[in-house]
C-alpha positions in Angstrom: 33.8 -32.7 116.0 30.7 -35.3 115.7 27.8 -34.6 113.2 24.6 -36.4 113.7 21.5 -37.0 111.8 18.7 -37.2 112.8 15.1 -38.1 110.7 11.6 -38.0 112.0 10.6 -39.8 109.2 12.1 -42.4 110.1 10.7 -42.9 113.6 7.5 -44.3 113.0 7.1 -45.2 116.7 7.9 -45.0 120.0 10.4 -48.0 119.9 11.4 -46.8 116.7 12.3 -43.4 117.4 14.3 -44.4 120.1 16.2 -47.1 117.7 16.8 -44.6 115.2 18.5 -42.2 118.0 20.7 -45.0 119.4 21.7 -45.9 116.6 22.5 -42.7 114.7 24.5 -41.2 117.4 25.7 -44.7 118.3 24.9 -44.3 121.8 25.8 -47.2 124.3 24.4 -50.6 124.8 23.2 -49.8 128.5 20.9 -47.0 126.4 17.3 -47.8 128.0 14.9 -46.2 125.4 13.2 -44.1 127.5 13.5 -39.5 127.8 15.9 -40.5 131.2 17.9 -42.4 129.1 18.1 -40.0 126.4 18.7 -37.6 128.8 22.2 -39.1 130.4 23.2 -40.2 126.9 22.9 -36.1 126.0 24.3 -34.6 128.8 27.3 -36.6 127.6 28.0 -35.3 124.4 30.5 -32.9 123.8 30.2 -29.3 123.3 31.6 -29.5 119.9 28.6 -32.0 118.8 26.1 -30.7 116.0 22.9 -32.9 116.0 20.7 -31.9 112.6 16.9 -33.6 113.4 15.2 -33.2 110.1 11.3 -34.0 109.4 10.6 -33.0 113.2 6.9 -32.6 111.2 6.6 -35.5 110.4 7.8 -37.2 114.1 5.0 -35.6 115.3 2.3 -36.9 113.1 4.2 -40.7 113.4 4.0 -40.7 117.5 1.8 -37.8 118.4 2.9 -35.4 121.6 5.1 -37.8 122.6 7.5 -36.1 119.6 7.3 -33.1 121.4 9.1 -34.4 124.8 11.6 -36.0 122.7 12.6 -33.3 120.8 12.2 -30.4 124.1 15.1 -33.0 125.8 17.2 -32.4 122.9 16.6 -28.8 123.3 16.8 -28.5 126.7 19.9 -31.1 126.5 21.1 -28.2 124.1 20.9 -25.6 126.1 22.1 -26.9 129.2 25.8 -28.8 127.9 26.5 -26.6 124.9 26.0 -28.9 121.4 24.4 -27.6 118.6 21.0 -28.7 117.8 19.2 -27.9 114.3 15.9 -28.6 113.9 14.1 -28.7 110.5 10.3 -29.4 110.3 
């Protein structure tokens, strides 16, 4: 079982959000930083995966609507191969 952490607070960008995600859930080198990218890198994970994304609130003031399409592939991501996804604003 993998546990991941996720903080909006500490994606103050674009490029950084992206950074932080890699990172965190130590995703490959080939990772393009981009919602495609996140995407594959997702659908990969498996079922017994928890991701925690805290301070979602404050992702969205940091990048705008752009947190929003970040956070719905998650979701979607979620839905679609099983993990766990918690969300706290």
């Amino acid at each position: 079982m993998s546990v991941f952490l996720l903080d909006g607070k500490d994606m103050t960008s674009r490029e950084e959000a992206y950074c932080v995600i890699k990172t965190a859930m130590q995703f490959p080198d080939w990772f393009g930083s981009n919602l495609d990218a996140l995407a594959d890198c997702l659908g990969e994970l498996p079922k017994d995966t928890t991701i925690c994304f805290v301070n979602t609130a404050i992702l969205a003031e940091n990048i705008g609507e752009y947190a929003e399409k970040i956070l719905d592939c998650f979701r979607d991501l979620s839905e679609e191969c099983g993990f766990q996804l918690i969300e706290k604003k």
